[in-house]
C-alpha positions in Angstrom: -15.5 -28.1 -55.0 -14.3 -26.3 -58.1 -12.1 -23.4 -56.8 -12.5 -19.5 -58.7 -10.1 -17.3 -59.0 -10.6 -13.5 -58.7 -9.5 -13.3 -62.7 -12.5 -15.2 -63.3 -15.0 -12.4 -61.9 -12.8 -10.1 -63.3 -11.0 -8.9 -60.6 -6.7 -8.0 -60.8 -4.3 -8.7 -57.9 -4.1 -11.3 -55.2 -7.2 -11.6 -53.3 -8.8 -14.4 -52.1 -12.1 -16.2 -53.3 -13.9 -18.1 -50.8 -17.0 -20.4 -52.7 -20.4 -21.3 -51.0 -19.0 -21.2 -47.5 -20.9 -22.7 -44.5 -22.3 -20.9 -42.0 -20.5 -21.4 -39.2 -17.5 -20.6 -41.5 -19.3 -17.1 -42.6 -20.6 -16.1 -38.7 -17.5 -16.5 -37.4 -15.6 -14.4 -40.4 -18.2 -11.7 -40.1 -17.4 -12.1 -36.3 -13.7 -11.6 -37.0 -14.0 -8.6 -39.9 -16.4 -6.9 -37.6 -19.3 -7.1 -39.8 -21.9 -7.7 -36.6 -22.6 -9.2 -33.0 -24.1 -12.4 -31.8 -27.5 -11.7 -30.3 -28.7 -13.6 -26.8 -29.8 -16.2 -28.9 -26.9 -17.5 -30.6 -27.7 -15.4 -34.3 -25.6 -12.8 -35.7 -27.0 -9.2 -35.7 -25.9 -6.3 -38.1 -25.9 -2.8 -38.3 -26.5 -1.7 -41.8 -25.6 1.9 -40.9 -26.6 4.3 -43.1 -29.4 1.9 -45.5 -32.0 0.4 -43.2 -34.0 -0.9 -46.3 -34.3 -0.6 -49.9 -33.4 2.8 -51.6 -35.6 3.0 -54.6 -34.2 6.3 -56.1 -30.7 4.9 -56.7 -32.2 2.0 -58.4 -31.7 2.1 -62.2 -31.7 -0.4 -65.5 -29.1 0.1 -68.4 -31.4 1.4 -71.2 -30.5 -0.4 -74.4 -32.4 -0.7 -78.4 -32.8 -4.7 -77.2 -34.8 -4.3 -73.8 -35.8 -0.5 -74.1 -39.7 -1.6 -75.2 -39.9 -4.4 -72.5 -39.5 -1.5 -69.9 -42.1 0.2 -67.9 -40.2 3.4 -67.7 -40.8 6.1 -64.8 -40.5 6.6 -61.3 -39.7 3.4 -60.4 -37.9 1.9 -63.3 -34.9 4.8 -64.2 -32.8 4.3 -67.0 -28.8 4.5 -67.1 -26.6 4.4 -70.0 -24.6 1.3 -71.2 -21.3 3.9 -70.4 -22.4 5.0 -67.2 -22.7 1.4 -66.0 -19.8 -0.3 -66.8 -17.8 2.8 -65.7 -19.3 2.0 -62.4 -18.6 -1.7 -62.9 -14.6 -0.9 -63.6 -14.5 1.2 -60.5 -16.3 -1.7 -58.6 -13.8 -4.5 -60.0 -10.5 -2.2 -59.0 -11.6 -1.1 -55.8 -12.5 -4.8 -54.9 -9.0 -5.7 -55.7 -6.8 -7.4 -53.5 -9.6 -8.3 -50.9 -10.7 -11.2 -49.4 -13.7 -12.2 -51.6 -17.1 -14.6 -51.0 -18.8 -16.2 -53.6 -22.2 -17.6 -53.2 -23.4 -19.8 -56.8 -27.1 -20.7 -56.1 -30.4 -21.4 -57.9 -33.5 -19.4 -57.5 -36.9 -21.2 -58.3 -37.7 -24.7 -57.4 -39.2 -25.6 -60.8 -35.9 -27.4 -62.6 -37.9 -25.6 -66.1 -37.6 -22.2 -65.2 -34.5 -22.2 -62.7 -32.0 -19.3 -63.0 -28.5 -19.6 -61.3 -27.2 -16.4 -59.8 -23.7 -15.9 -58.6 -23.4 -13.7 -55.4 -20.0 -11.9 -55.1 -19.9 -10.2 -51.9 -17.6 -7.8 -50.4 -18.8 -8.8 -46.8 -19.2 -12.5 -44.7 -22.6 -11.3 -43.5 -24.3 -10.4 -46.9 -23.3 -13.8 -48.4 -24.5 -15.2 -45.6 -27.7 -13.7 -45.9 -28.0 -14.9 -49.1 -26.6 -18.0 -48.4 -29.9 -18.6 -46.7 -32.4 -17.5 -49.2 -31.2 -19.2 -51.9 -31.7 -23.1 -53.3 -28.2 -24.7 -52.4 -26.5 -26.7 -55.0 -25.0 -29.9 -54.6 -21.0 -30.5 -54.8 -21.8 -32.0 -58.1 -23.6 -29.6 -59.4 -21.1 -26.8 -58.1 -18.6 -28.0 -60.5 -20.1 -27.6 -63.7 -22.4 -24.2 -62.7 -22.2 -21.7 -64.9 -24.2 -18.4 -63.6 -27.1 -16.9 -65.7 -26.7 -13.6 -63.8 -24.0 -12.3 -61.5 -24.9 -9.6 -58.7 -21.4 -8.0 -57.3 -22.4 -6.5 -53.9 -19.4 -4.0 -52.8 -21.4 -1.8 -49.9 -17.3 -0.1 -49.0 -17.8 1.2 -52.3 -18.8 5.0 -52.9 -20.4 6.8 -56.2 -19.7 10.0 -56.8 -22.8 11.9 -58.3 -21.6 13.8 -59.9 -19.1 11.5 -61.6 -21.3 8.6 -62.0 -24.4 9.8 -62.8 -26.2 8.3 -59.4 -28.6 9.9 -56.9 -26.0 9.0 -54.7 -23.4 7.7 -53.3 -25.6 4.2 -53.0 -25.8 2.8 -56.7 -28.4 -0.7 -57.5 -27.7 -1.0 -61.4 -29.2 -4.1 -63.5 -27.8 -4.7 -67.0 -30.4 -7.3 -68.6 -28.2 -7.2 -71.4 -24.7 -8.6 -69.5 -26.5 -10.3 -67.3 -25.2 -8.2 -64.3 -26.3 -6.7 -61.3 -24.2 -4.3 -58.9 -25.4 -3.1 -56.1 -22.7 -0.2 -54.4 -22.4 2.3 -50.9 -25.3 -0.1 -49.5 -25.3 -2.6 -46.6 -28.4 -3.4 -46.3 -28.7 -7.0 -47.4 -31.9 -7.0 -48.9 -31.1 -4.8 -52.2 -29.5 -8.3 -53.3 -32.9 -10.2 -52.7 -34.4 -7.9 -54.7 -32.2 -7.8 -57.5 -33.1 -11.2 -57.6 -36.8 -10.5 -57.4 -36.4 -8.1 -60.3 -34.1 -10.4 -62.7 -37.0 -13.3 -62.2 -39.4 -10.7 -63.2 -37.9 -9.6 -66.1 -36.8 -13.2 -67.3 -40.2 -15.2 -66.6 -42.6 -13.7 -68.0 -40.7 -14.1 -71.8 -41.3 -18.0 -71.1 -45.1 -17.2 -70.7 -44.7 -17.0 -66.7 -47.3 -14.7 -64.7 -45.0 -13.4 -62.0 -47.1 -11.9 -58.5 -45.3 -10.4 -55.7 -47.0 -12.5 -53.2 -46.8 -15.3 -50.4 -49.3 -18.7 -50.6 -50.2 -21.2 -48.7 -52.4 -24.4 -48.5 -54.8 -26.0 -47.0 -55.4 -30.1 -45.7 -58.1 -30.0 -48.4 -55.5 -28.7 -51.2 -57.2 -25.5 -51.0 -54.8 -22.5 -51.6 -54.8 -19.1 -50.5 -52.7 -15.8 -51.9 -51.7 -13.0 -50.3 -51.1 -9.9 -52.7 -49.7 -6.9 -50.5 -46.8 -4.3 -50.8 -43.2 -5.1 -49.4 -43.2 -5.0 -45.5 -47.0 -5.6 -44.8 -46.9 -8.9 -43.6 -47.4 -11.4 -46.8 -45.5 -13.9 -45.5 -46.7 -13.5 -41.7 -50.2 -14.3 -42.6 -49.3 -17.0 -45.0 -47.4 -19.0 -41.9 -50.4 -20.1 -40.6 -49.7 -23.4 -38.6 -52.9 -24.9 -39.5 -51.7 -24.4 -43.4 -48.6 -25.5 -45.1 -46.4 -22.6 -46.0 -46.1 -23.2 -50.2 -42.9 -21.3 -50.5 -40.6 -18.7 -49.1 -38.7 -15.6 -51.2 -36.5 -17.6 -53.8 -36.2 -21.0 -53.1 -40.4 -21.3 -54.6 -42.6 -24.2 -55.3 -43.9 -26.5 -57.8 -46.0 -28.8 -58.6 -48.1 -30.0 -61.6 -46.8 -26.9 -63.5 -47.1 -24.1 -60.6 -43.8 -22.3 -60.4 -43.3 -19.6 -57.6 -41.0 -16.8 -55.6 -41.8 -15.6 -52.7 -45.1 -17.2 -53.9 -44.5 -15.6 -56.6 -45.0 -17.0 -60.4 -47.6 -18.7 -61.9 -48.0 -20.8 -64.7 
């Protein structure tokens, strides 16, 4: 496997770069860095600490003339300057110097047409591992000539300053269509990365005439398929694991077939 050196994400000094680890590998790092505890059954549990789940308000999208129009703006969607960013990414790139770094380079969406490749650097075992697992896996083949449409740089030890940064606080999810970038900052809570994911896939697939749904599916003996439309946390993908159905796909690894596309039974064609 093609090796990558912290120069090549940008980073200065002499840290380390580990590349789509295993997960034995990852567990027993996490183990080591205290990132978590095995469970009575063998799986590693973490404590996220202060982020339990996603923090909306300290989610923004660099606001710039080429993607300002393709913006819903409001509540949800908050805009950041191109300078605010990137000042925030500088800070992120020095204070993730000289540490021991995991890269995960994976594809999201099972249809080979409308795949994007998404390179995970984390600052912690656990959250590549997590990601590790919801991603689609490359080959050793295909790890040596990948070339990431999007990076996401995950650095939860990292702190912004309000007042300084522009933030809600000191937690920071930023997405700069533009670059191509995504940094998520002063979170531990795995699941801001597979959103960022969620909301890149968003953004990109619909400009290749793909209806995206935040949704789970599933299918019937018959070829009959049902889809469940519901807000995060209400039990999509519960209901959708029926075991008298077969589960069409799961967050970003998708489905296809005859033209379908989907994430987290998610996009249509």
């Amino acid at each position: 496997m093609k090796e990558i050196r912290p120069i090549e994400l940008g980073i200065g000094g002499d840290g380390k770069v580990i590349r789509n680890a295993s997960v034995p590998f990852l567990v027993k790092k996490a183990l080591e860095r205290g990132e978590g505890t095995l469970s009575s059954t063998g799986a590693l549990s973490v404590n996220t600490g202060k982020y339990t789940g996603r923090s909306p308000d300290d989610k923004y999208i660099v606001d710039t003339p080429t993607i300002h129009n393709d913006i819903a703006w409001g509540k949800i969607n908050r805009p950041i300057s191109k300078e605010k960013f990137d000042a925030i990414h500088a800070k992120m790139l020095a204070y993730l110097q000289n540490k021991e770094l995991y890269v995960f380079d994976g594809f999201a969406g099972a249809d080979k047409k409308y795949t994007q490749c998404f390179r995970i650097v984390n600052e912690l075992a656990s959250q590549n591992l997590f990601i590790h697992q919801l991603l689609i896996r490359p080959t050793e083949q295909e790890l040596e000539s990948y070339t990431p449409d999007f990076t996401i740089i995950a650095a939860p030890g990292f702190k912004c300053i309000p007042e300084v940064d522009g933030t809600h606080s000191e937690a920071f999810i930023g997405i700069d269509y533009e670059a191509h970038l995504v940094l998520i900052a002063g979170s531990q809570y795995a699941g801001e990365i597979k959103k960022s994911v969620f909301s890149v896939m968003n953004y990109v697939l619909p400009k290749r005439g793909i209806l995206s749904m935040h949704c789970s599916a599933n299918i019937g003996k018959d070829g009959d398929s049902a889809v469940f439309f519901g807000l995060s946390g209400t039990g999509k993908t519960t209901l959708s694991a029926d075991p008298n159905r077969k589960l069409i796909g799961d967050d970003e690894h998708g489905w296809s077939d005859d033209g379908v596309f989907n994430i987290e039974g998610g996009c249509f064609a």
